[in-house]
N, C-alpha and C positions, 0 to 999 in steps of 0.2 A: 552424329547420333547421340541422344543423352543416352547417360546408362537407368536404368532401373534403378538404382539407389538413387540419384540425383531428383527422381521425376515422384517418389515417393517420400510420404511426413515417415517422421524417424520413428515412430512405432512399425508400420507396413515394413518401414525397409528393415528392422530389424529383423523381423519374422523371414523377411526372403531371404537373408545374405549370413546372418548367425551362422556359426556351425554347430554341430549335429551334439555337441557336449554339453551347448547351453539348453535353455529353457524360455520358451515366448509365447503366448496364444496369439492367435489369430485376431486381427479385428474383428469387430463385430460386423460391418461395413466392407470387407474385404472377402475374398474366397478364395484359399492359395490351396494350389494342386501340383501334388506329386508324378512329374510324369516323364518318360524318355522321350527328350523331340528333339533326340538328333537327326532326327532324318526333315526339318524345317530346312528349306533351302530359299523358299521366297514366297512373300504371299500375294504375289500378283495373283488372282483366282483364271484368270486367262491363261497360267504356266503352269499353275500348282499342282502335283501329283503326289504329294507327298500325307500322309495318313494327318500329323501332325497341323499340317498347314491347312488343311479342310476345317478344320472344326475351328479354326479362327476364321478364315473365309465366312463360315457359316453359320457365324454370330456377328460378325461386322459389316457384310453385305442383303441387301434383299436381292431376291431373284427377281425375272420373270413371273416363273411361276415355285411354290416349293412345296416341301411336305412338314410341316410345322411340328413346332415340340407341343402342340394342343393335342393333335393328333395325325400321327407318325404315317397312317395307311391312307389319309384324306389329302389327295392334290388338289392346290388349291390358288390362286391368283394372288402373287406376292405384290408387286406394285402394279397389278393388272387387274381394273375392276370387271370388266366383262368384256367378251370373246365371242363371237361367231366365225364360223368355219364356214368356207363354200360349196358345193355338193362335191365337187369334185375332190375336197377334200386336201384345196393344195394354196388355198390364199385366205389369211387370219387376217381379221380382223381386229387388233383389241384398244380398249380406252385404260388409259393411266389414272392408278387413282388420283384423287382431289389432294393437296396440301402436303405432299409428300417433301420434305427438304433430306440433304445431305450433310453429313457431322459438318459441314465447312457454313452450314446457313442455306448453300446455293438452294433452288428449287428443281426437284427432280423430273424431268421432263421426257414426254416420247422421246426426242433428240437425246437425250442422255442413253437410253434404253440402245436404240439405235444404234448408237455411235458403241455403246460395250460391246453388242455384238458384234457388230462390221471389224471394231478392232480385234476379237479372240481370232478373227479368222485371217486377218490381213499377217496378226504375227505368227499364226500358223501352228503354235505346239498344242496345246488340248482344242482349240477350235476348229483346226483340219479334222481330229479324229469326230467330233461330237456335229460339228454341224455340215462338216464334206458332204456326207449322203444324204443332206438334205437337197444339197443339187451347190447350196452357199462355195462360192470359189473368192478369191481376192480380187481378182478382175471382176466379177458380177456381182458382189455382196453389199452394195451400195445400191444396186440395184434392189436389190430383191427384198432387200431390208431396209424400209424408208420411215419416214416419220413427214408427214405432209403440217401436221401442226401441233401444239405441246402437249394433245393428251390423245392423239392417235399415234397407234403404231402399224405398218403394216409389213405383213411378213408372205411371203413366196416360195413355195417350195419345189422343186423341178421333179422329182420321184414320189412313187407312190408309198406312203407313207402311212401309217393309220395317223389319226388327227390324235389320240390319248398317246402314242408314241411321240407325236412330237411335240405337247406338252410336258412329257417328262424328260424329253431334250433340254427344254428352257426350265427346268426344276434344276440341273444342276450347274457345281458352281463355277462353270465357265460361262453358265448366263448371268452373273452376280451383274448388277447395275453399276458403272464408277461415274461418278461427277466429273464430267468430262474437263468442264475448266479448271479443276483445280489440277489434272494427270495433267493434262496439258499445257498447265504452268509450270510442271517440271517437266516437262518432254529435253530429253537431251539429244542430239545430235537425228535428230525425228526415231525415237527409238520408244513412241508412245508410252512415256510415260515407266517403260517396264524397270528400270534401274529403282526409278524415286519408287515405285510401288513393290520391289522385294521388302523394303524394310516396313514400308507407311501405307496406310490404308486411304481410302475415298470412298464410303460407303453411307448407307444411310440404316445401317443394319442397329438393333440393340445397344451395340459395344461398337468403340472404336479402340484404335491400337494404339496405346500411349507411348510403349517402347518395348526392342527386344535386342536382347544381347546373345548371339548364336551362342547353343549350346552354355545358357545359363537360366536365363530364364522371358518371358513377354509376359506383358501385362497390358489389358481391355480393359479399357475406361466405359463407363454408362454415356450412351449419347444420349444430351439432353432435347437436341430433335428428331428423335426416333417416332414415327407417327405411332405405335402399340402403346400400350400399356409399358410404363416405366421399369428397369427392373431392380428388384428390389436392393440385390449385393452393387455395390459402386464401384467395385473394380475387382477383375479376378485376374488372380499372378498364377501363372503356370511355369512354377520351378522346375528346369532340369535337372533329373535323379537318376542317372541309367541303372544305381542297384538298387534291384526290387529291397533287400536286406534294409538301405537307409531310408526307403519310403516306409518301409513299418513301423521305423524305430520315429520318424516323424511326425507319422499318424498318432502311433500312441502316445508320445509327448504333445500332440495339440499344437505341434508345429506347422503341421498343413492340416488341412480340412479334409481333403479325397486322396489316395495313392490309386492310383490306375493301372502299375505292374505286376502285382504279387504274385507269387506262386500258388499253386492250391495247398502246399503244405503250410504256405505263409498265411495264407485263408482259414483255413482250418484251426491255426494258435491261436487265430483273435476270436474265437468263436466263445471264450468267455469272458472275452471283455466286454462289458456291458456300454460302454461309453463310445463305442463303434459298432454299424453295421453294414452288411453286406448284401449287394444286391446286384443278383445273377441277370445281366441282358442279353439277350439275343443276337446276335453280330451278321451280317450277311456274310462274311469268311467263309470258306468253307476250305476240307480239307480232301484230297481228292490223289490217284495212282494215274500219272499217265504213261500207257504202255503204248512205246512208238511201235509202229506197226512195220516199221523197216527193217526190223527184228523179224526174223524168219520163224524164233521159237513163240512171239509174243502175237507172232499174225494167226497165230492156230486159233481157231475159235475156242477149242477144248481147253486151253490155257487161260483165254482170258474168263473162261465161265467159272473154271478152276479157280483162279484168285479173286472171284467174289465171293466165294465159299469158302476160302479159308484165312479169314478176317475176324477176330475177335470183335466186333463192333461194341458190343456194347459191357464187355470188359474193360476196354480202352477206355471207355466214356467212364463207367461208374468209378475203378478201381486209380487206375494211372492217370487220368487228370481231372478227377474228380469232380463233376461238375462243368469245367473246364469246357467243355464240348457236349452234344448233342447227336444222338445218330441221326444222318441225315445223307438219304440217295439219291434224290434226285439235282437235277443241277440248277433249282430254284431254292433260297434258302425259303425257309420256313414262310416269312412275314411277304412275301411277293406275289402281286397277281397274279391265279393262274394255279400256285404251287400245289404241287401234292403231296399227300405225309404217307405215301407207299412206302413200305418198308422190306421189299422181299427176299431179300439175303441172312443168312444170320451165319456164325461158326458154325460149321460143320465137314472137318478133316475129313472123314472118311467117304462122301460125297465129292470131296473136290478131287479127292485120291482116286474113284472110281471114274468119275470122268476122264480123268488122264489116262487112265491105264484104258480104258474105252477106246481113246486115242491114239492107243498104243506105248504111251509112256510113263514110263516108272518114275521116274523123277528128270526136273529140268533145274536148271541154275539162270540166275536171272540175276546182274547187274541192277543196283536201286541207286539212285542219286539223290541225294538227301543235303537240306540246307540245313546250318549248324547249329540255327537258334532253336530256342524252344519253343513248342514244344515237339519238333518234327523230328528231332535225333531219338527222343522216347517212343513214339509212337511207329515209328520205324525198326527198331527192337523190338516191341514188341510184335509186328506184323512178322518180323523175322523166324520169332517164336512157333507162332501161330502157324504158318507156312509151312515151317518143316512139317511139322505133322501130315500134311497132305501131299509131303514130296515136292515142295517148291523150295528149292535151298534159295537164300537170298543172300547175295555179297552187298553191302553197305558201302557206299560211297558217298563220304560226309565230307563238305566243305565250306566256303562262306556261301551266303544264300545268291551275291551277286554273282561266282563263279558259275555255281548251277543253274540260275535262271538265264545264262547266256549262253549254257551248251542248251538248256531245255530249246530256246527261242529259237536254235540253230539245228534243231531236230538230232541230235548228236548224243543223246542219253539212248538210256536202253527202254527202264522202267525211272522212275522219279517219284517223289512224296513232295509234294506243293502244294502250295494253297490258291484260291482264287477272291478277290473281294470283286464287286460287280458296280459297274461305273453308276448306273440310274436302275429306279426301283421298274421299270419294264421290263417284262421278261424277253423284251426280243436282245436286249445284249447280252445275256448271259447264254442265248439260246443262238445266237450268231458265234458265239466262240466254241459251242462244245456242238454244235447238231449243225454247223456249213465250215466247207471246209472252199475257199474259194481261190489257195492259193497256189502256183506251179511247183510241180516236185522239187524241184532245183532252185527254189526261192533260198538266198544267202542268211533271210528272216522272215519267219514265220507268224502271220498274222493276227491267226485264230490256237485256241489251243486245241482243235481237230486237227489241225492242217501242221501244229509241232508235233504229232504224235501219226503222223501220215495215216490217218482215217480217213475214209472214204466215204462220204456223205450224201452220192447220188441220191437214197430214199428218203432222207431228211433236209439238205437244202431247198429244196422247190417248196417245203414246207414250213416253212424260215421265211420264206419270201411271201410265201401267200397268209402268212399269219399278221406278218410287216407288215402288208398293204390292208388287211381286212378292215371294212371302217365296224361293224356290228362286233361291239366289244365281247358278248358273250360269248361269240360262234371263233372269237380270238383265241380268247380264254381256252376252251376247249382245246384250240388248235394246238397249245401251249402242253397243255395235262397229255395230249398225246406225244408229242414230243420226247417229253419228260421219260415216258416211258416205256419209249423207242431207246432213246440211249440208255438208259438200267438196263433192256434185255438181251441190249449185246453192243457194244462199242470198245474204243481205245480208254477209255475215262472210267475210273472206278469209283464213286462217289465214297465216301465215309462221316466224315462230319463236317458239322457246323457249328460254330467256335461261339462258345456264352463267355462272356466278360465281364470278370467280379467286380465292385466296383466298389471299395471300401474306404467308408467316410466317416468323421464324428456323427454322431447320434444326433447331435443338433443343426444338422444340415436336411434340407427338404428340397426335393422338385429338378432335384440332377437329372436330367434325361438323356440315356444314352444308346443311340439308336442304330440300325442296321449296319450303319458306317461311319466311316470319319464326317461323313456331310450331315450327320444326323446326330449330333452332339451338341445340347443345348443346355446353355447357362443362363438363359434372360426369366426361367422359373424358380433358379434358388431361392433360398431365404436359408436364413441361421440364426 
């Protein structure tokens, strides 16, 4: 593997690899970003999970289909020029666009298409989850997903499915396209390709991956046969910085172009510096109480209506992280079809105090499992705050976020402070993990976040399923907004907020787009 210094002229490389005492601008031609991506572990888009490794995926591959940095809320046919669906609602039809080639020259063909998908599912890690219930198996998926000549594809689906649902199946980026001859030039020991493609890319996206040194830094090069419009920066370096502290001190020296960690207090220094700005996006994240229902104290109705009302909501937001977050209840984030901006909770102790004592209880003690990064150990103090007032004493129990999220998964918490980011902009995934709970009490892992928090979903799963299959998008929609606000008015799930991401760059930087999620992070509209 070259390193990043080898693969860059000695200006570029200076800017990435200097330390932090010297002094360097950025090329002009370049766009270096400050960022933590320790959590990149491969960028195959067939295995990738990780926040980090999306937003390369999703500058270096096209999809199917995607939701573009033109505009964010418009699905739209990525190397797919047009589609017909069947009445039934369960066999696609689509044409490949005209002249499309791969960073390697090859030409991108239905067979290429095909063959990406047939492989996410054949190796089984994000392709079981994303295209499983479409009926796609490894035994049938060759079937079902054909390509009869190079600019048809044809696709199959065995369950009933809404046809806009399974468009935004193939919007994410486990549907990324790979040039299949070149994966399959490095196929090792028939291990399709997945080794050669943690480090190297096969895409026909924007960017391709020039090089990356774990936990230092990658750098995307501009692919010269990308069928869009060109983009304008020629390569952008994303330095590893895990402290927020040295992403400032490199912004404001002109050592990097964007820091994408800061704190809000960190945000708030630069606010007169004139030679940097700040720009608050909206994040699908969200941050959210789940109260296991296996809890004797926490199954009481009166308890859980209790700690909706004694929630500082929009204290948290304005004062402790300023900015930071968004109050937000329902369990569609803001930007997602469907969502609604109901807001019906607010602090009020002596409402939540009267419901209890209604209940017969003066006060209850509640167990909180809390992951250790930020900002969830503050906002957990403070909810602690808040609670007492109403007679809800809260014990804290803080640890790494892997420890908690693997008693959460194993239904073994009491109450918890977590967050959720949401796989595709349909609201039936986020609406399949908080309103069906589909798994056996005695599951060793929990599937949904209903079913880690033993909720009981008879009156809302059937509703999950009939929203799933509905093909008349509007009467969906609806289906959704009811939902929505079925769980606010009484479940295991406390909704709170929704996480905004500052986003602070030189001044002479334009057209960063940074969108709902890690898949939504695009670099191909800079300039500087």
């Amino acid at each position: 593997m070259k390193t990043i210094i080898r693969a860059l002229g000695l200006a570029v490389a200076l800017s990435v690899s200097m330390p932090l005492t010297s002094m360097a601008a950025t090329p002009p031609n370049v766009l270096v970003v400050a960022k933590n991506i320790s959590d990149m572990v491969t960028l195959d888009p067939a295995s990738t999970t990780e926040l980090s490794s999306y937003e390369v995926s999703t500058n270096v591959y096209q999809r199917v289909f995607r939701y573009d940095a033109d505009d964010l809320k418009k699905l739209v046919g990525d190397v797919i020029e047009n589609w017909s669906v069947s009445p039934d609602g369960k066999d696609f039809t689509m044409t490949i666009r005209s002249g499309l080639k791969f960073a390697s020259g090859n030409p991108l063909t239905a067979q290429d298409v095909a063959w990406s998908l047939q492989r996410a599912v054949e190796i089984g890690r994000l392709g079981a989850n994303f295209f499983g219930p479409l009926g796609w198996t490894p035994e049938n998926v060759k079937t079902l997903v054909s390509a009869p000549n190079p600019t048809t594809l044809n696709l199959k689906i065995t369950n009933d499915y809404a046809p806009s649902l399974v468009l935004n199946i193939l919007a994410t980026n486990v549907a990324s396209v790979l040039d299949s001859k070149t994966v399959l030039a490095n196929e090792k020991d028939g291990d399709l390709g997945q080794e050669w493609l943690r480090t190297n890319s096969a895409g026909s996206g924007p960017f391709k991956v020039r090089g990356w040194t774990q936990n230092e830094n990658i750098m995307l090069e501009r692919n010269p046969t990308y069928s869009g419009p060109a983009p304008a920066i020629e390569r952008i370096v994303i330095r590893h910085v895990p402290e927020s502290n040295a992403q400032r001190l490199l912004l404001e020296r002109g050592d990097v172009d964007i820091a994408r960690d800061l704190t809000p207090d960190q945000v708030s220094a630069l606010a007169s510096n004139k030679q940097i700005r700040v720009d608050n996006w909206a994040r699908g994240d969200q941050y959210y109480l789940g109260l296991n229902q296996r809890d004797p104290v926490l199954a009481n109705p009166a308890v859980r209506q209790a700690v909706r009302w004694a929630i500082d909501y929009q204290g948290i937001a304005d004062t402790l992280l300023k900015g930071r977050v968004k109050v937000r209840q329902s369990f569609l984030p803001a930007e997602f079809p469907g969502a609604i901006d109901e807001v019906p909770y607010k602090f009020d102790p002596e409402r939540a105090r009267s419901i209890l004592k209604e209940a017969g209880l003066d006060e209850v003690a509640i167990k909180l499992d809390v992951p250790s990064q930020f900002p969830l150990p503050e906002i957990a103090q403070a909810m602690q705050a808040t609670m007492a007032k109403a007679g809800i004493q809260l014990q804290i129990q803080q640890a790494e976020a892997r420890q908690v999220i693997t008693r959460y998964r194993a239904g073994q918490h009491n109450m918890v402070l977590i967050y959720w980011s949401p796989d595709y902009f349909d609201p039936h995934g986020n609406a399949t993990q908080f309103a069906r709970n589909a798994d056996k009490p005695d599951a060793k892992a929990y599937t949904s976040v209903a079913s880690r928090n033993g909720w009981n979903t008879k009156e809302t799963a059937p509703l999950v399923d009939a929203a799933r299959a509905e093909k008349d998008e509007s009467k969906r929609i609806a289906m959704y907004a009811d939902l929505q606000r079925k769980v606010m008015a009484d479940s295991a799930m406390v909704f709170a907020f929704q996480t905004m991401e500052p986003i602070a760059q030189r001044s002479n930087v334009k057209g960063f787009i940074d969108g709902p999620n890690g898949d939504t992070v695009f670099y191909r509209l800079v300039t500087k």
